[in-house]
DODREN-101092 format. One record per residue (C-alpha): residue number from 1; residue in one letter; z, x, y. Coordinates in Angstrom, 3 decimals. Example, Ala and Ser with C-alpha at 12.3 -4.5 7.8 and 13.67 -1.06 7.14 Angstrom:
# residues 2
+-----+------+----------+----------+----------+
!  nr ! rest !       pz !       px !       py !
+-----+------+----------+----------+----------+
!   1 !    A !    7.800 !   12.300 !   -4.500 !
!   2 !    S !    7.140 !   13.670 !   -1.060 !
+-----+------+----------+----------+----------+
# end
This chain:
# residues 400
+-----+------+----------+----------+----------+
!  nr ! rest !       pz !       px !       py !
+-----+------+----------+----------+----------+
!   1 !    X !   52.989 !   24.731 !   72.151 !
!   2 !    X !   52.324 !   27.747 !   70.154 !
!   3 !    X !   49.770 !   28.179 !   67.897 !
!   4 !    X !   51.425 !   27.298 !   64.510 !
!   5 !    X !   52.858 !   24.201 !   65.745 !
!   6 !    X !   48.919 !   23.153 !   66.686 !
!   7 !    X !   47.698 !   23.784 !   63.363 !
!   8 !    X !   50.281 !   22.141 !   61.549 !
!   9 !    X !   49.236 !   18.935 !   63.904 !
!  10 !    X !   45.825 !   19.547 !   62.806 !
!  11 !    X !   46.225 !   19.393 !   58.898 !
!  12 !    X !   48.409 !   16.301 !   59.364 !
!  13 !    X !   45.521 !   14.777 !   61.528 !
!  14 !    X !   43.350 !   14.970 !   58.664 !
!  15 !    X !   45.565 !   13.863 !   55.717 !
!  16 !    X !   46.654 !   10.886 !   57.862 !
!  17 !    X !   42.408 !   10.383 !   58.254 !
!  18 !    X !   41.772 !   10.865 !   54.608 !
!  19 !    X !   44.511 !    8.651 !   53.432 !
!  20 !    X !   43.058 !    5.614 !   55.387 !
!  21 !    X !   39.936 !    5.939 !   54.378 !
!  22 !    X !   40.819 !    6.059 !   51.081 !
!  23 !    X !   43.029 !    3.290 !   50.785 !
!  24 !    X !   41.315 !    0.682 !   53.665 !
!  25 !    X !   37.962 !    1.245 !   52.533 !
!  26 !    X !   37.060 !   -2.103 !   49.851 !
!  27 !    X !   38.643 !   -1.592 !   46.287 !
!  28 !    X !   35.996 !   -2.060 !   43.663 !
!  29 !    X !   37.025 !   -4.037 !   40.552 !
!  30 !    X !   35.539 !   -3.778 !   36.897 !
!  31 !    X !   32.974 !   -6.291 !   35.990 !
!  32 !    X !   31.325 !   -7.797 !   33.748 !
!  33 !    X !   27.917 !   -7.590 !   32.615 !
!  34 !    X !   25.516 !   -9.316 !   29.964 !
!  35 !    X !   22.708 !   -7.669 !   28.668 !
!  36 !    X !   20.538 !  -11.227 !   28.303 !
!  37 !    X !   17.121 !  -10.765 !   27.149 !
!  38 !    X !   14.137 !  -13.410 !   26.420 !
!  39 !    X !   12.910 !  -15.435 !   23.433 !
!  40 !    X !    9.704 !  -14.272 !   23.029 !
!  41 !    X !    6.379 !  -15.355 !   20.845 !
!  42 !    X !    4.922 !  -12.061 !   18.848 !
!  43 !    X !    4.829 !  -10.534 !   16.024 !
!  44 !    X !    7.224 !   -9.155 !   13.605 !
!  45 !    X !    5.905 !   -6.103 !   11.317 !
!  46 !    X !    7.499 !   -2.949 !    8.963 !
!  47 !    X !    5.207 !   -0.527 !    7.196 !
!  48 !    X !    6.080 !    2.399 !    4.532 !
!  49 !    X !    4.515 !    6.069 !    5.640 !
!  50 !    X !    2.839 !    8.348 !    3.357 !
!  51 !    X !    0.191 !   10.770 !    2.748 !
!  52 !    X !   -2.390 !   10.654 !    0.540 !
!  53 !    X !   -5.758 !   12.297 !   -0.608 !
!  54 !    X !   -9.199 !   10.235 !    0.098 !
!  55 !    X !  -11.025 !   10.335 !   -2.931 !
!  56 !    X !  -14.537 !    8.502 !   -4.259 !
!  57 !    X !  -13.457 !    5.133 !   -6.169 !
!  58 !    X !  -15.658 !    6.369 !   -9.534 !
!  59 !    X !  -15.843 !   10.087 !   -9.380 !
!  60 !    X !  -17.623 !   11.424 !  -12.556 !
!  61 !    X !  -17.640 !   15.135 !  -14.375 !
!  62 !    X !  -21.000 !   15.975 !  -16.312 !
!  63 !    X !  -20.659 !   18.363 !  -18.457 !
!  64 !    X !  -22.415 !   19.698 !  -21.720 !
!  65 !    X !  -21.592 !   19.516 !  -25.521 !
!  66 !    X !  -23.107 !   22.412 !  -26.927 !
!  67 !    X !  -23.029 !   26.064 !  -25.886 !
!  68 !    X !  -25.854 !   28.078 !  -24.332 !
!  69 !    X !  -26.999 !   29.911 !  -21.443 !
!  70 !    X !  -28.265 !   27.521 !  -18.000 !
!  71 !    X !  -31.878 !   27.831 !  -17.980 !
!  72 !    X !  -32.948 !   25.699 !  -15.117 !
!  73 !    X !  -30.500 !   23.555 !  -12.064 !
!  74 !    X !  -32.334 !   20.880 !  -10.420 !
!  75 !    X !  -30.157 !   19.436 !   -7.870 !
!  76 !    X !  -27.682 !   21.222 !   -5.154 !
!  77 !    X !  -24.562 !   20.041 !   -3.124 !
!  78 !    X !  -24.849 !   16.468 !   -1.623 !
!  79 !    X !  -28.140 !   15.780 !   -3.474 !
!  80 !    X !  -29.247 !   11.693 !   -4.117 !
!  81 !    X !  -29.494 !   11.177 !   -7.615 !
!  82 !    X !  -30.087 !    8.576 !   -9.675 !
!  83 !    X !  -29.010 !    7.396 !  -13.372 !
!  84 !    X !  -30.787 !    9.305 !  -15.923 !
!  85 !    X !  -32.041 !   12.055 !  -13.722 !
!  86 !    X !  -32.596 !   15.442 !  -14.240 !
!  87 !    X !  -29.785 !   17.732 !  -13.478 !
!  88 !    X !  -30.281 !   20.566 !  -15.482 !
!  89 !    X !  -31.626 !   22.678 !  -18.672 !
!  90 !    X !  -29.735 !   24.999 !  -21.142 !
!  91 !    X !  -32.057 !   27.465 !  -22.864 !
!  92 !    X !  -33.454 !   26.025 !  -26.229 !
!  93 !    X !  -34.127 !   28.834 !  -28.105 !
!  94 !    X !  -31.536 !   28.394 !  -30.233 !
!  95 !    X !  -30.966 !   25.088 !  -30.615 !
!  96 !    X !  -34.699 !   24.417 !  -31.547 !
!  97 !    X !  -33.995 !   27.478 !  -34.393 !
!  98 !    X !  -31.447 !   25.652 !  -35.398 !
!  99 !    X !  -33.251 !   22.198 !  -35.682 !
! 100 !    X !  -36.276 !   24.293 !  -37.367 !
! 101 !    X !  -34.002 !   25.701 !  -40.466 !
! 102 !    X !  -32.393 !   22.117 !  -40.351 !
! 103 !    X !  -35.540 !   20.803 !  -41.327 !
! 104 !    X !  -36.312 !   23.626 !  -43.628 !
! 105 !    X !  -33.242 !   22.822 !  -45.214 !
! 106 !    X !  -33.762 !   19.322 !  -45.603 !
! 107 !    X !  -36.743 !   19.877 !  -47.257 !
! 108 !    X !  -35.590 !   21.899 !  -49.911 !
! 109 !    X !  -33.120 !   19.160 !  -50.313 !
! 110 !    X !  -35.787 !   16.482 !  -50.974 !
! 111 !    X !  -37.873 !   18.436 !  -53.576 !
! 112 !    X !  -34.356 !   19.337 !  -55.941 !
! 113 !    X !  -33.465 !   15.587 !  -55.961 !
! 114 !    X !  -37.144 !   14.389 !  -56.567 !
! 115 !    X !  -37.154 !   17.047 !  -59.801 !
! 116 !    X !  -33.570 !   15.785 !  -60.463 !
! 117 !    X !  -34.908 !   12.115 !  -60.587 !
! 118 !    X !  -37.596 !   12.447 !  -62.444 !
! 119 !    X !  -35.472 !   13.829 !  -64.689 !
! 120 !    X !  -32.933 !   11.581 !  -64.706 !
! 121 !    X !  -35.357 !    8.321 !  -64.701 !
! 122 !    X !  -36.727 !    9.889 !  -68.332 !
! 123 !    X !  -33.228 !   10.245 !  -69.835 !
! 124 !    X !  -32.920 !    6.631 !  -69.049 !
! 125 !    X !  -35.015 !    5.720 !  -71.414 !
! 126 !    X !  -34.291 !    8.113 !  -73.924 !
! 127 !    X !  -30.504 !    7.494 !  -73.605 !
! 128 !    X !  -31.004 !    3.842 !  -74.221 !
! 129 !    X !  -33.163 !    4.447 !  -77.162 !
! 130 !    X !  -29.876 !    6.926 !  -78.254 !
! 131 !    X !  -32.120 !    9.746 !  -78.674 !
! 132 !    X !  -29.582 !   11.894 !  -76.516 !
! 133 !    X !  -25.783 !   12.228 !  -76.002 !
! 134 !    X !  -23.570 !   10.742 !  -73.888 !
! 135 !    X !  -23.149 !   14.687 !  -72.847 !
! 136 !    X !  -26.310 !   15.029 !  -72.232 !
! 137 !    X !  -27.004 !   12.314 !  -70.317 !
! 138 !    X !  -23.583 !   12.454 !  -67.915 !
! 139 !    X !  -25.045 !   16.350 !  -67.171 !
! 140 !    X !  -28.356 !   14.822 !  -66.333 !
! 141 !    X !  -26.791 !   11.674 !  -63.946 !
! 142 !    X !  -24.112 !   14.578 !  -62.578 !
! 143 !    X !  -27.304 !   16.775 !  -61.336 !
! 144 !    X !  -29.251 !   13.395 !  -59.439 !
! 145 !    X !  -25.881 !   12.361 !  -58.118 !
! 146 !    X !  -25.499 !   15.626 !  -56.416 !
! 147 !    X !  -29.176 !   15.978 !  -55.440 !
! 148 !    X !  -28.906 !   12.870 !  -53.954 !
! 149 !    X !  -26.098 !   13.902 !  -51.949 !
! 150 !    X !  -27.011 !   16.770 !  -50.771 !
! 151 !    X !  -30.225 !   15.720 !  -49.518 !
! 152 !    X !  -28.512 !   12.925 !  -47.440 !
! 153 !    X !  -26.220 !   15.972 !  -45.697 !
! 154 !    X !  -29.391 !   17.674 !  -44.864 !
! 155 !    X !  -30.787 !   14.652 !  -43.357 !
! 156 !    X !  -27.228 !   15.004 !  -41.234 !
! 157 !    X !  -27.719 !   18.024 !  -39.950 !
! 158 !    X !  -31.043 !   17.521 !  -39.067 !
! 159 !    X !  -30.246 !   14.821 !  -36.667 !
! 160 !    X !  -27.483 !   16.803 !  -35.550 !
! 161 !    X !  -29.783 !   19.480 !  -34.627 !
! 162 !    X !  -31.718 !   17.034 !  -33.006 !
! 163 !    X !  -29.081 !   15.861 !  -30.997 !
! 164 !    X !  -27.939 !   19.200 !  -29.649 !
! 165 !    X !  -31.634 !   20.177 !  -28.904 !
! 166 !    X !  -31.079 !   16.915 !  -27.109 !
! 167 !    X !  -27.933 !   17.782 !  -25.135 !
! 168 !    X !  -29.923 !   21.016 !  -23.732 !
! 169 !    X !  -31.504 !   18.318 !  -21.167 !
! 170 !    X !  -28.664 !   17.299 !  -18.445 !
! 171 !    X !  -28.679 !   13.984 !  -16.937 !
! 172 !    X !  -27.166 !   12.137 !  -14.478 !
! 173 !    X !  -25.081 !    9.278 !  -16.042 !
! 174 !    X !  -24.631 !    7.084 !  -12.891 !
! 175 !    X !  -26.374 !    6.533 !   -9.607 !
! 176 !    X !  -24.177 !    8.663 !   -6.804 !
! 177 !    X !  -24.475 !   11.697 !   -5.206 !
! 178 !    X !  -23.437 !   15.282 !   -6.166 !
! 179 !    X !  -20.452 !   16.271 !   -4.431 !
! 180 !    X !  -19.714 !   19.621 !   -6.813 !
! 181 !    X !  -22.229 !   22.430 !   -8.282 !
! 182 !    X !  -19.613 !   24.343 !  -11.152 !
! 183 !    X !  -22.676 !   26.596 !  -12.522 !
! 184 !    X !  -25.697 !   28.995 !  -11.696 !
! 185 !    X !  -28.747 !   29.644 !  -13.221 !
! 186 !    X !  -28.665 !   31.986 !  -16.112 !
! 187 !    X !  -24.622 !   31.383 !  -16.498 !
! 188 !    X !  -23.335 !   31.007 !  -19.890 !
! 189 !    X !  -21.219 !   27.828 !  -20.638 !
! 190 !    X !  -18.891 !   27.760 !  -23.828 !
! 191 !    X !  -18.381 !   24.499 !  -25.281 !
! 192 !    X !  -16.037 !   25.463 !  -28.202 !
! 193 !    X !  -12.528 !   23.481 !  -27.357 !
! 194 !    X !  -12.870 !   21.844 !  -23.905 !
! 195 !    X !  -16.398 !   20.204 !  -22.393 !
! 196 !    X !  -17.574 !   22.979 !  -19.535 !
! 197 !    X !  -17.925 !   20.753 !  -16.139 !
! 198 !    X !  -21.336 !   21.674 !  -14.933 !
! 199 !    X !  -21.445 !   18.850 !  -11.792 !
! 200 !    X !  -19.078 !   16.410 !   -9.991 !
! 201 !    X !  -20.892 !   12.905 !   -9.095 !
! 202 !    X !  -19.531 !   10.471 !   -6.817 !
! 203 !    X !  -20.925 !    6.964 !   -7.638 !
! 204 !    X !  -20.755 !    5.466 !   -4.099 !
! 205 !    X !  -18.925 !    7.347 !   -0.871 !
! 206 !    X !  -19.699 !    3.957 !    1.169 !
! 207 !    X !  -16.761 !    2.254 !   -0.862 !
! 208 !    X !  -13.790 !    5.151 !   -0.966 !
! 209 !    X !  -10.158 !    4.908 !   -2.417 !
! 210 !    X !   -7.169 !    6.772 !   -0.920 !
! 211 !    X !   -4.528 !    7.829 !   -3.678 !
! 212 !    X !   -0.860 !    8.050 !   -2.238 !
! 213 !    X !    2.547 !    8.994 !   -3.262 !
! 214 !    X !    5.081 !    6.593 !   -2.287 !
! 215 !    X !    8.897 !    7.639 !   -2.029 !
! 216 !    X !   10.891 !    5.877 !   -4.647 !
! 217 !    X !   13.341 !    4.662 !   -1.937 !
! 218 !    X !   10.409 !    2.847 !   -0.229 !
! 219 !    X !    7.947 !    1.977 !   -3.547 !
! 220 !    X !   10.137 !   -1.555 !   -3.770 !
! 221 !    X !    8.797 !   -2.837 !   -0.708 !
! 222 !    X !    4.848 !   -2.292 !   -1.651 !
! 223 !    X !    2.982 !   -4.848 !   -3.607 !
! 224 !    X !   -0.969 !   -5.216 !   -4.348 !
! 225 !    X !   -2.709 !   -7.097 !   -1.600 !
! 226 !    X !   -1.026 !   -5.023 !    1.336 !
! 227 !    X !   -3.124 !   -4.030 !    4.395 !
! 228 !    X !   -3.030 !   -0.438 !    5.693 !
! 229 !    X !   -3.740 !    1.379 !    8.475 !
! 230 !    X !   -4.755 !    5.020 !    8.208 !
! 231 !    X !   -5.601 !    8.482 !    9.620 !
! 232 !    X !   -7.181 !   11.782 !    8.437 !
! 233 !    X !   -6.401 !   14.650 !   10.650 !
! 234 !    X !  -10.770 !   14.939 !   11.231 !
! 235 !    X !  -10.958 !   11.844 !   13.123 !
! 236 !    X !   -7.423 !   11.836 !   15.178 !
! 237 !    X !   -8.313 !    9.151 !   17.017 !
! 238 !    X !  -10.217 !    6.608 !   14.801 !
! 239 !    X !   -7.845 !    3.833 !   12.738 !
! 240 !    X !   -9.160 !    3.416 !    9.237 !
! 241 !    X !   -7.858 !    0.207 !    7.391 !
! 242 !    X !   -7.298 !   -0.426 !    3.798 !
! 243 !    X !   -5.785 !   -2.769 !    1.156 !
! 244 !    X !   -3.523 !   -2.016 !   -1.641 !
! 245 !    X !   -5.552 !   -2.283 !   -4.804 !
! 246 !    X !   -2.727 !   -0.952 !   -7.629 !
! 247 !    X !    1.025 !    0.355 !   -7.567 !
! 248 !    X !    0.455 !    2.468 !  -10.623 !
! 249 !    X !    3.754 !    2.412 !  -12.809 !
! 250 !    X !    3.987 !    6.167 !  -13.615 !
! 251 !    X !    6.368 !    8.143 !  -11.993 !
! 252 !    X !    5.767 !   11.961 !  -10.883 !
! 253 !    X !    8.631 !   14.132 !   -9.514 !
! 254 !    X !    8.566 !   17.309 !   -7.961 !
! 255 !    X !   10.959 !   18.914 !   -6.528 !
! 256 !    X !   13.919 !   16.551 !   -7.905 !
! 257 !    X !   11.705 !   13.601 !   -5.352 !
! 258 !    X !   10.888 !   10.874 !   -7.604 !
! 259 !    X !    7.258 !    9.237 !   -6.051 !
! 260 !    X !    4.620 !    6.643 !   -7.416 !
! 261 !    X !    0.883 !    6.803 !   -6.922 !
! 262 !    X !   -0.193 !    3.872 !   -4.467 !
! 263 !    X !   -4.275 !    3.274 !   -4.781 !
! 264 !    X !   -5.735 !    1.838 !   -1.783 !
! 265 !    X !   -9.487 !    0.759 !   -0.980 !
! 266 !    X !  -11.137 !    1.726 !    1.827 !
! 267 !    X !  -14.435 !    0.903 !    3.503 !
! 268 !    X !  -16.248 !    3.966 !    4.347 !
! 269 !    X !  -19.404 !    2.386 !    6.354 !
! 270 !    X !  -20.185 !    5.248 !    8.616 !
! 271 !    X !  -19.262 !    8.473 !    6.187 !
! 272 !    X !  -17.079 !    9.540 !    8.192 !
! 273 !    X !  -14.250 !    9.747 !    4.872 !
! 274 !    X !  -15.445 !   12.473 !    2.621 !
! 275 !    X !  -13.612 !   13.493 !   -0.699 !
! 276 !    X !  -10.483 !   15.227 !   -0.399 !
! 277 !    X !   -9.391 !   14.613 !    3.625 !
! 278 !    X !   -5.771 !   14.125 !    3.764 !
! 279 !    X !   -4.878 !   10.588 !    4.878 !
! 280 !    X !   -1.626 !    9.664 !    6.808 !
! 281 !    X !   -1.063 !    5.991 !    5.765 !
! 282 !    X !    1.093 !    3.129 !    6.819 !
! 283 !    X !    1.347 !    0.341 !    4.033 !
! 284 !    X !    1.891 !   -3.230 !    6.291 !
! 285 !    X !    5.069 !   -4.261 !    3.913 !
! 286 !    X !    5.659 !   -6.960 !    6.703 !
! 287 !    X !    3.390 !   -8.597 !    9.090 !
! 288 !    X !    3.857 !  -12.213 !   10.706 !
! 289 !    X !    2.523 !  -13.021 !   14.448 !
! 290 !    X !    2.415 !  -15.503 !   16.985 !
! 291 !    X !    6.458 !  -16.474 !   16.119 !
! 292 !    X !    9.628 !  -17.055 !   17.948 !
! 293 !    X !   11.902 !  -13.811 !   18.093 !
! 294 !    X !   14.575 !  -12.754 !   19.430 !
! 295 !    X !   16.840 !   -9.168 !   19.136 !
! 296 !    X !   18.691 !   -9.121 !   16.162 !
! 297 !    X !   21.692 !   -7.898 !   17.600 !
! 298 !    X !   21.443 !  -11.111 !   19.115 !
! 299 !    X !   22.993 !  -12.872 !   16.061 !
! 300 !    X !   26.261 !  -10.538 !   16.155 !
! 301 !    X !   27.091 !  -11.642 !   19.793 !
! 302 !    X !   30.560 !  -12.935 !   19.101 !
! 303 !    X !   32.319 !  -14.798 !   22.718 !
! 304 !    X !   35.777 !  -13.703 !   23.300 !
! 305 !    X !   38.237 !  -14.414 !   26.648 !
! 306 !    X !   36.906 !  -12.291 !   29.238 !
! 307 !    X !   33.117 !  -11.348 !   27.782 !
! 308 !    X !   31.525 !  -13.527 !   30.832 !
! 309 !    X !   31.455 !  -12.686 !   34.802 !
! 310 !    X !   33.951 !  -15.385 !   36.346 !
! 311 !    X !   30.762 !  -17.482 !   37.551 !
! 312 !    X !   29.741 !  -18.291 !   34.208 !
! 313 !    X !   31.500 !  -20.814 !   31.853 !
! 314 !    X !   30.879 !  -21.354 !   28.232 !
! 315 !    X !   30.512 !  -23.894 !   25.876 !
! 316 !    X !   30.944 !  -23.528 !   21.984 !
! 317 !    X !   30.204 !  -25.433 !   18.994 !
! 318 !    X !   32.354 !  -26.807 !   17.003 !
! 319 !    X !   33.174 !  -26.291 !   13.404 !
! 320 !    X !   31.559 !  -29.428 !   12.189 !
! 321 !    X !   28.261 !  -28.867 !   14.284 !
! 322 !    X !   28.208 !  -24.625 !   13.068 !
! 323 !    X !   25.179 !  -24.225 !   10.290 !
! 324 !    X !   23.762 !  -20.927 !    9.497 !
! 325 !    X !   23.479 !  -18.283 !   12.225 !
! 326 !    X !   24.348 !  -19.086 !   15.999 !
! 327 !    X !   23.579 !  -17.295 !   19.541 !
! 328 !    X !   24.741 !  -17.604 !   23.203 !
! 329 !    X !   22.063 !  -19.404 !   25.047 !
! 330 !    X !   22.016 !  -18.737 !   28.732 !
! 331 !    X !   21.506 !  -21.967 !   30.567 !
! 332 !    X !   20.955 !  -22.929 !   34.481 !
! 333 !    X !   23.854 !  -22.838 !   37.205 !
! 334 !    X !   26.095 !  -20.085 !   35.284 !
! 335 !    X !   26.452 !  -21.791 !   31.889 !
! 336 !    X !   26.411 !  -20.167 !   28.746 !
! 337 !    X !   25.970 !  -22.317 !   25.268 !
! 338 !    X !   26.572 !  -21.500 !   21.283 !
! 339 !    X !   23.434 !  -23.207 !   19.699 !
! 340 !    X !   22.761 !  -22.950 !   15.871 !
! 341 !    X !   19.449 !  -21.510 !   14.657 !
! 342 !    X !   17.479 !  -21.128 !   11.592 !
! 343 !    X !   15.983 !  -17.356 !   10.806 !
! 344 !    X !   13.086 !  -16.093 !    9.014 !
! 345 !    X !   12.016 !  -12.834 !    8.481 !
! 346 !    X !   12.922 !   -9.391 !   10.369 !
! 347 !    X !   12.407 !   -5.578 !   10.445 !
! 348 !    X !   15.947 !   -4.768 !   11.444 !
! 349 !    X !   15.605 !   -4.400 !   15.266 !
! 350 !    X !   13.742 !   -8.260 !   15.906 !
! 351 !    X !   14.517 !  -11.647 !   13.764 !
! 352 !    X !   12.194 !  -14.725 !   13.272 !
! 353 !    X !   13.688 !  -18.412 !   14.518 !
! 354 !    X !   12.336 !  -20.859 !   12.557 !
! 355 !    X !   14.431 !  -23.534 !   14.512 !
! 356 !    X !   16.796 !  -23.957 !   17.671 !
! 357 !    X !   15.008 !  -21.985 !   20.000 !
! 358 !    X !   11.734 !  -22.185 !   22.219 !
! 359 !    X !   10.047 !  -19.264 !   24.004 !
! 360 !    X !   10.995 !  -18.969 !   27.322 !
! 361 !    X !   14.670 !  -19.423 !   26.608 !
! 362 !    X !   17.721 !  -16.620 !   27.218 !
! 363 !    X !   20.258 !  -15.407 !   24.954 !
! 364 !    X !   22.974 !  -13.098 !   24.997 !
! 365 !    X !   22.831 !   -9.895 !   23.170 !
! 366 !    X !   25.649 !   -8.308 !   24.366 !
! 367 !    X !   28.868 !   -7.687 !   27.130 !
! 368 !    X !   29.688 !   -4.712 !   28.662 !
! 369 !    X !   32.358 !   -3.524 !   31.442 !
! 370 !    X !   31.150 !   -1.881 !   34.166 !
! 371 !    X !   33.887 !    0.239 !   36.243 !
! 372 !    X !   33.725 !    0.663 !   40.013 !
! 373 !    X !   31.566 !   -1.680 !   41.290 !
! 374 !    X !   31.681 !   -3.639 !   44.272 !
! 375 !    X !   31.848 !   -7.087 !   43.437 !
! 376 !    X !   29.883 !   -8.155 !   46.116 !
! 377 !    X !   26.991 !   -6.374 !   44.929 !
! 378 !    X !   27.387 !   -8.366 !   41.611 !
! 379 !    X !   24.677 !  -11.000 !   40.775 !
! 380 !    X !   25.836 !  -14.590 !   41.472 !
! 381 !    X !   25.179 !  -15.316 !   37.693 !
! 382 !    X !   24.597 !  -13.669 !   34.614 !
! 383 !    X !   21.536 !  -10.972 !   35.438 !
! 384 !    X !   18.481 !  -11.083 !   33.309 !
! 385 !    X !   16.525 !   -8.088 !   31.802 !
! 386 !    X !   14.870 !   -7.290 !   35.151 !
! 387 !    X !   18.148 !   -6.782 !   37.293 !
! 388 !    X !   20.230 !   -5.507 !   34.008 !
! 389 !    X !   22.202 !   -2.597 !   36.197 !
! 390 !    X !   22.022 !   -0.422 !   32.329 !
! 391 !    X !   18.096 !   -0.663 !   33.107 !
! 392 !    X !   16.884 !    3.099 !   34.603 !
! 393 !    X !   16.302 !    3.071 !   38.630 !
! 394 !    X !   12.548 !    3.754 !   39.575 !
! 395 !    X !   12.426 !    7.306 !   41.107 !
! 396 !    X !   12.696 !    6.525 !   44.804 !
! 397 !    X !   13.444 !    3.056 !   44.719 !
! 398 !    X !   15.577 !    0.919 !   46.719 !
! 399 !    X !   18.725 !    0.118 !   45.062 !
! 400 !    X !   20.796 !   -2.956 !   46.083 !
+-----+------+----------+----------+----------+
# end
């Protein structure tokens, strides 16, 4: 034989091999396979996300009502300090000049309207006897009227002066603890239009609020009463929990993002929240535990010709026995069963049963085909979660 004719043998050799193989070797049919997961007892919850700014429940500005220069400051940053205490001391120079020609003032004032009633109180008498004019005497009531008068505005603005010398003296107005220190000594404050914050008191950092802007897509599903969970980027590992206290009804948008303030208490044993940390909430909007559930998706499962493996055999309700929802209920020796159930609550991905279904029990969530598989190697029933063939292989396993 020559050597063309010998390869020509050769590549038919190998055709005739592959072509056997290929079409003795076991054909593998599509199957069917149910993804069939448990009823389960837990808990069902949905929350809303925002951030917010942790801030002292009564936070309070002292400031001053009268204009001068800071004489003396008698408490710094974080200082204790208690209602009516000392804070500071304006320079009283000029306000006590001003009370002096107050008084100096009101003096005057007092000897013109005692002349002016003496005066008066004699043309009483002589007015009655009609030994003077009506003219004369309406001149003579005119000057007391006004003399009275204008001793009772001197009397004002001596207890006006008093008041301001008063103001020079800065107190604390609650018990808390200064968080903010606006002035120096020797600084001049203004208090012509607007009060001049001098101090920033927190009444109580032990009991702390958190003030958050809600989306307007998400501010429907937040109520008063609401737990929360939350976390400030200083303590990235600690939980801090909260209640919903008010959903305040004003709206504030920025940006053409329509939000609503969300005020939440907080319990602040340990200190650790100080004024002005960023929190990163979650507002509990639903929260129910120890109940039945099952997938939601469990509820769309609709049974058609050809959804189950050939093993399995189903049984469906009829029309008269159908109320409410129903799911596929995987029973013992390949059956599968439509039962009716009664749902609760749900965040979307899980659903409450009320009624028709016990932990412990399977239903169906969904079918799928599965090409090219031996159907040997098929389960002799419908596989649960734990031998679902969609589940992911564990590296170096053995697979069957």
């Amino acid at each position: 034989m020559n050597k063309k004719k010998i390869i020509v043998i050769v590549v038919l050799l190998v055709l005739a091999l592959i072509l056997f193989f290929l079409f003795s070797g076991k054909k593998k049919m599509p199957q069917r396979v149910l993804d069939i997961e448990p009823v389960e007892m837990g808990c069902i919850s949905s929350s809303v996300t925002a951030t917010g700014k942790v801030e002292p429940v009564t936070e309070v500005e002292v400031g001053t009502q009268v204009s001068g220069k800071i004489d003396k400051i008698h408490v710094d940053y974080n200082s204790k300090v208690k209602k009516g205490q000392l804070l500071a001391e304006l320079d009283r120079s000029t306000l006590s000049t001003s009370l002096e020609s107050a008084k100096t003032d009101y003096n005057n004032a007092l000897n013109e309207y005692g002349y002016y009633k003496k005066v008066y109180d004699r043309n009483v008498a002589l007015h009655e006897k009609s030994l003077i004019s009506d003219a004369e005497f309406e001149e003579v009531e005119f000057q007391y009227m006004k003399a009275s008068n204008s001793l009772r505005k001197a009397k004002y603005e001596v207890d006006r002066a008093k008041t301001n010398l008063g103001y020079a003296t800065i107190t604390s107005p609650i018990n808390g603890v200064v968080i903010s220190v606006e002035v120096e000594e020797g600084q001049t404050v203004a208090a012509s239009m607007t009060t001049p914050t001098l101090f920033v008191i927190a009444e109580n950092l032990v009991d702390m609020q958190v003030v958050a802007n809600i989306d307007e897509a998400d501010i429907g599903q937040v109520a008063e009463g609401q737990k929360v969970e939350f976390t400030v980027d200083a303590y990235p590992n600690d939980k801090f929990n909260g209640v919903v206290r008010q959903v305040r009804l004003e709206p504030t948008t920025t940006s053409n993002v329509v939000t609503y303030e969300v005020i939440v208490d907080a319990k602040n044993p340990d200190l650790k929240l100080k004024p002005g940390l960023t929190a990163n909430i979650a507002v509990m909007t639903l929260y129910k535990d120890s109940i039945v559930t099952i997938p939601s998706k469990a509820l769309k499962f609709q049974m058609e010709d050809g959804l189950l493996p050939p093993n399995m055999k189903a049984v469906a309700l009829s029309p008269e026995e159908m109320s409410g929802s129903t799911v596929w209920v995987v029973k013992d020796k390949g059956l599968a069963e439509q039962r009716s159930v009664k749902t609760g609550v749900t965040n979307g991905s899980r659903i409450e049963i009320l009624s028709g279904l016990e932990a412990g029990e399977k239903v169906i969530v969904s079918s799928m085909e599965t090409a090219g598989m031996d159907p040997k190697a098929m389960p002799a029933g419908a596989p649960d979660k734990k031998n679902s063939p969609f589940m992911p292989q564990r590296p170096g396993g053995k697979r069957k």
